[in-house]
C-alpha positions in Angstrom: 0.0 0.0 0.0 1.5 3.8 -0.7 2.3 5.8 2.0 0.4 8.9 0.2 1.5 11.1 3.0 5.5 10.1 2.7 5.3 10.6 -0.8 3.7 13.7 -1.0 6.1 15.2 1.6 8.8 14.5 -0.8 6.9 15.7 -4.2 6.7 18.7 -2.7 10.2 19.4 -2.0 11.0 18.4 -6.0 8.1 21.0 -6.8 9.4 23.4 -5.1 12.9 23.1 -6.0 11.8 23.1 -9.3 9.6 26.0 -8.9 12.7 27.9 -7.8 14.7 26.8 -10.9 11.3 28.4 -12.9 11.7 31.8 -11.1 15.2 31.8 -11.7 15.1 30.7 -15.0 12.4 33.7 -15.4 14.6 36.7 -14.6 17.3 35.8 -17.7 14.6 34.5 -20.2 14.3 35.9 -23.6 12.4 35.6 -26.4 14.3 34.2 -28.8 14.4 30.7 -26.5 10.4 30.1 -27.2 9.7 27.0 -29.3 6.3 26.5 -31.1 4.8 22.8 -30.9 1.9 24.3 -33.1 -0.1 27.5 -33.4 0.0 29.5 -30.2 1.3 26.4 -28.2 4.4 27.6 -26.8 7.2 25.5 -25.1 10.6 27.0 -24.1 13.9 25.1 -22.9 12.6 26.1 -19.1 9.3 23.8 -19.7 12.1 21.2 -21.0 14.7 21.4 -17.9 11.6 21.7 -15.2 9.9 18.6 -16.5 13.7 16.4 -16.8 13.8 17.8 -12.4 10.5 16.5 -11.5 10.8 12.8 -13.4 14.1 12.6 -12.0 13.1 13.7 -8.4 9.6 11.6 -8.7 11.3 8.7 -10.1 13.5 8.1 -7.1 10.3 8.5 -5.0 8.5 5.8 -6.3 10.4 3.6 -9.0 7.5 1.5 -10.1 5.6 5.0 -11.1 5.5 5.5 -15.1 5.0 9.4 -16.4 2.4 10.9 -18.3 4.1 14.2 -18.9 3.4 17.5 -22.0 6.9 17.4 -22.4 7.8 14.1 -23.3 11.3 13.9 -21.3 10.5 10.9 -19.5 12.2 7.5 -21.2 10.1 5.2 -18.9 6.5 6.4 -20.4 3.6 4.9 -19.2 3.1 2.5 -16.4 0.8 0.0 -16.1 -0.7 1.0 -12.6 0.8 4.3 -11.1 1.1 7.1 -12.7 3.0 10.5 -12.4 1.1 13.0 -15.0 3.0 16.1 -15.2 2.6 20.1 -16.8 6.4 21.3 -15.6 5.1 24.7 -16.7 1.5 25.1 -17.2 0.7 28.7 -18.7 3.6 28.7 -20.7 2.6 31.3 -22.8 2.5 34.2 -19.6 5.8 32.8 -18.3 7.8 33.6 -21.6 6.0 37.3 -21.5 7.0 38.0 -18.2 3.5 37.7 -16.5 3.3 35.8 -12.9 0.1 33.4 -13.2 2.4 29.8 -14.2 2.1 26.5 -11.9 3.7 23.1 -11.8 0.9 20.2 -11.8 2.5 17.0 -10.4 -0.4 14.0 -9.7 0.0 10.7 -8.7 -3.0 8.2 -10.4 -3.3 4.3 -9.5 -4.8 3.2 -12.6 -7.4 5.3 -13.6 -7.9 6.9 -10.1 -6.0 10.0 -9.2 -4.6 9.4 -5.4 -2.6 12.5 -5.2 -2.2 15.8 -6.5 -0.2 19.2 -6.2 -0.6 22.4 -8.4 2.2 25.0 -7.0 2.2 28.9 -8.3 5.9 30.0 -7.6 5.5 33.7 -8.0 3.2 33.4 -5.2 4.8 30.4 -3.5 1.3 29.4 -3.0 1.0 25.5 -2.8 -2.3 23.4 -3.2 -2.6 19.5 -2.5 -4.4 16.6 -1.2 -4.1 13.4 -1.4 -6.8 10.5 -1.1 -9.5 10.1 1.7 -7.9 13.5 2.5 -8.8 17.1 3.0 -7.3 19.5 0.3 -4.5 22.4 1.8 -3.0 25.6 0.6 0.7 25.8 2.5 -0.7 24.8 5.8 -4.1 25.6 5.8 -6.9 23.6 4.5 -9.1 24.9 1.5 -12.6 24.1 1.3 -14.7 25.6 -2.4 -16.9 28.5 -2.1 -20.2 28.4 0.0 -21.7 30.5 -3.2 -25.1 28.4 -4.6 -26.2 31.2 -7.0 -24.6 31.9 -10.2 -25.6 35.7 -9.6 -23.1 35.8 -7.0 -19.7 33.7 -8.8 -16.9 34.9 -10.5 -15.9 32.3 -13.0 -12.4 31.5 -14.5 -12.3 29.7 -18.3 -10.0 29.9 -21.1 -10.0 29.6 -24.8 -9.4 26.6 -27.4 -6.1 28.6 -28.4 -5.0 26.3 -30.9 -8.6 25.3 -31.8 -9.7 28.7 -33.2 -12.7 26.9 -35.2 -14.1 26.5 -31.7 -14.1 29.7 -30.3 -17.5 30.7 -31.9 -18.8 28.1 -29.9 -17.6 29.2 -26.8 -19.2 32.9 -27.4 -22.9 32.4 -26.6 -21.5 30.8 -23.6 -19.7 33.2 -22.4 -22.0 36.0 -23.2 -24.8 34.7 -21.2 -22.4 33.8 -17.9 -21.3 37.7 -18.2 -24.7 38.5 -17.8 -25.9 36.0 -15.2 -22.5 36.1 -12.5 -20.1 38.8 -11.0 -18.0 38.0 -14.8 -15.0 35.7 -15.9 -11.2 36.1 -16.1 -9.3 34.2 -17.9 -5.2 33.3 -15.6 -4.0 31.6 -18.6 -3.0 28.2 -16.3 -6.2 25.7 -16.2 -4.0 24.4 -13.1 -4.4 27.9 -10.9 -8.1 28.1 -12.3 -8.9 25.0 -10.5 -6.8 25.5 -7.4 -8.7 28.9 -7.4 -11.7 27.0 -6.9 -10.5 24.4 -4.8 -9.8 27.5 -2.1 -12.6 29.5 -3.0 -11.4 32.3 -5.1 -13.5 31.4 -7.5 -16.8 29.3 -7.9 -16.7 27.9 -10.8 -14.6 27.1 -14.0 -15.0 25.7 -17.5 -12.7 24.9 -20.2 -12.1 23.1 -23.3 -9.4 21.3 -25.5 -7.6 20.1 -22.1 -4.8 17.7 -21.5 -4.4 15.4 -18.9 -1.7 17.5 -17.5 -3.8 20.8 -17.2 -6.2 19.2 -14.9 -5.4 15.7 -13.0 -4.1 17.4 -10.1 -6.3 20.8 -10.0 -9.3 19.0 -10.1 -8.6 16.3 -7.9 -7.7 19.0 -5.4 -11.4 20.7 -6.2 -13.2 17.5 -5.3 -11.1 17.1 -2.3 -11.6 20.7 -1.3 -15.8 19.5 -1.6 -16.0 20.8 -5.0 -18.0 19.4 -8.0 -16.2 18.2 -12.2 -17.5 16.7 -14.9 -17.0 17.0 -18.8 -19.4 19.7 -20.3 -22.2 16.9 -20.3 -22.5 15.7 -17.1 -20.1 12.5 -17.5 -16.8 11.7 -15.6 -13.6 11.4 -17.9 -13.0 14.9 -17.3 -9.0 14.1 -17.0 -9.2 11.9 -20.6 -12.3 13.6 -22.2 -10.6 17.2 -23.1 -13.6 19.4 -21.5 -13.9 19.9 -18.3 -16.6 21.7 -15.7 -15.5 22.7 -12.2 -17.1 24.4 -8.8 -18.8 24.9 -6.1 -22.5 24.7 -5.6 -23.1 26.4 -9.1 -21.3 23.7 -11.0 -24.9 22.1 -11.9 -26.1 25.0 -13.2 -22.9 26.2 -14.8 -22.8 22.9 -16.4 -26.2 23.0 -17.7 -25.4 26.5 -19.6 -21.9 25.6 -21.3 -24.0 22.1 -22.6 -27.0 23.7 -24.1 -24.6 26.3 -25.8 -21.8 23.6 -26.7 -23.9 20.9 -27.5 -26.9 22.5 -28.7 -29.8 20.2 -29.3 
């Protein structure tokens, strides 16, 4: 049986480490380092050198683990039962233009199951986690979502199918009718802050599309441990696989209900 609590205490010293090489790394950068994967995906040399730390430092933790990672560093791959599934740098894009809203996503999954996770924003050296049959925590402190039931009174987080531009149209009646019915959206730029956001409260709901495993296997395990509510954009439950994803608090029913008749109209 893992010894969650053992292993977590030592992810989180490779996450931070590594968050420190990220803030470092962020003082020199330039722009002449970005790489482009594919239209407005952006992927720099400190994505590349963050993600070789944590496999590394997480492969020494637990040697049986295999890696799900955006980066593609890791030589072992996939594993048949646990899982490390890794963003070294998750809102690439505002880390290579200077701006502070980036996070490492580091989660542990036993098969399908997620059984740990950890989303950690080093500009703020703000660290969310839980692990299972556990509370969810911010540094010390534990985080519970917002008490908010009414969608008149949320503030929402969401971001846009960047390198899907054929979808944004989609996502326009959707976001018109939230501006009108809640307190309005922002958009960080890191789908791992959004949902730690939630997870602690900051904000009540969140919705997204064109996802990656590594964008959300930690942030919205930490939601559902911090009492929160995800599901895809109908209802169903491979939110980490399924590439659209619905997170909150007491509104995520009704927030749910919205993005699906505008996304999947009838």
């Amino acid at each position: 049986m893992l010894k969650l609590e053992v292993i977590l205490e030592k992810a989180q010293q490779i996450i931070k480490q590594t968050g420190s090489f990220t803030l470092e790394e962020a003082r020199k950068f330039k722009h002449s380092s970005i790489e482009y994967k594919g239209k407005n995906d952006l992927v720099s040399y400190v994505d590349k050198e963050s993600e070789k730390l944590l496999v590394a430092g997480l492969g020494e933790i637990l040697p049986a683990a295999g890696f799900i990672t955006e980066e593609g560093t890791a030589a072992e791959g996939k594993a048949d039962q646990y899982n490390w599934v890794i963003d070294p740098v998750d809102g690439t894009t505002n880390y290579v233009h200077g701006l502070p809203f980036f996070s490492i996503s580091v989660a542990l999954m036993d098969k399908d199951e997620v059984v740990l996770g950890v989303v950690y924003e080093p500009s703020r050296d703000e660290m969310f986690y839980a692990i299972k049959e556990g509370k969810a925590y911010l540094n010390e402190n534990e985080i519970q979502v917002s008490p908010v039931r009414e969608l008149d009174e949320s503030l929402l987080a969401s971001g846009f199918p960047y390198s899907k531009l054929k979808e944004v149209p989609a996502y326009l009646p959707i976001v018109e009718e939230l501006m009108d019915k809640t307190h309005g959206l922002r958009r960080m730029g890191s789908a791992a802050i959004d949902l730690a956001y939630v997870a602690c409260g900051r904000f009540e709901g969140y919705f997204e599309y064109n996802l990656k495993p590594w964008d959300v296997a930690a942030g919205a395990f930490i939601v559902l441990q911090a009492g929160g509510k995800v599901s895809t954009f109908n209802g169903g439950k491979d939110f980490i696989f399924g590439g659209e994803l619905v997170a909150g608090c007491g509104i995520q029913p009704a927030l749910t209900e919205i993005v699906h008749k505008h996304w999947y109209p009838a």
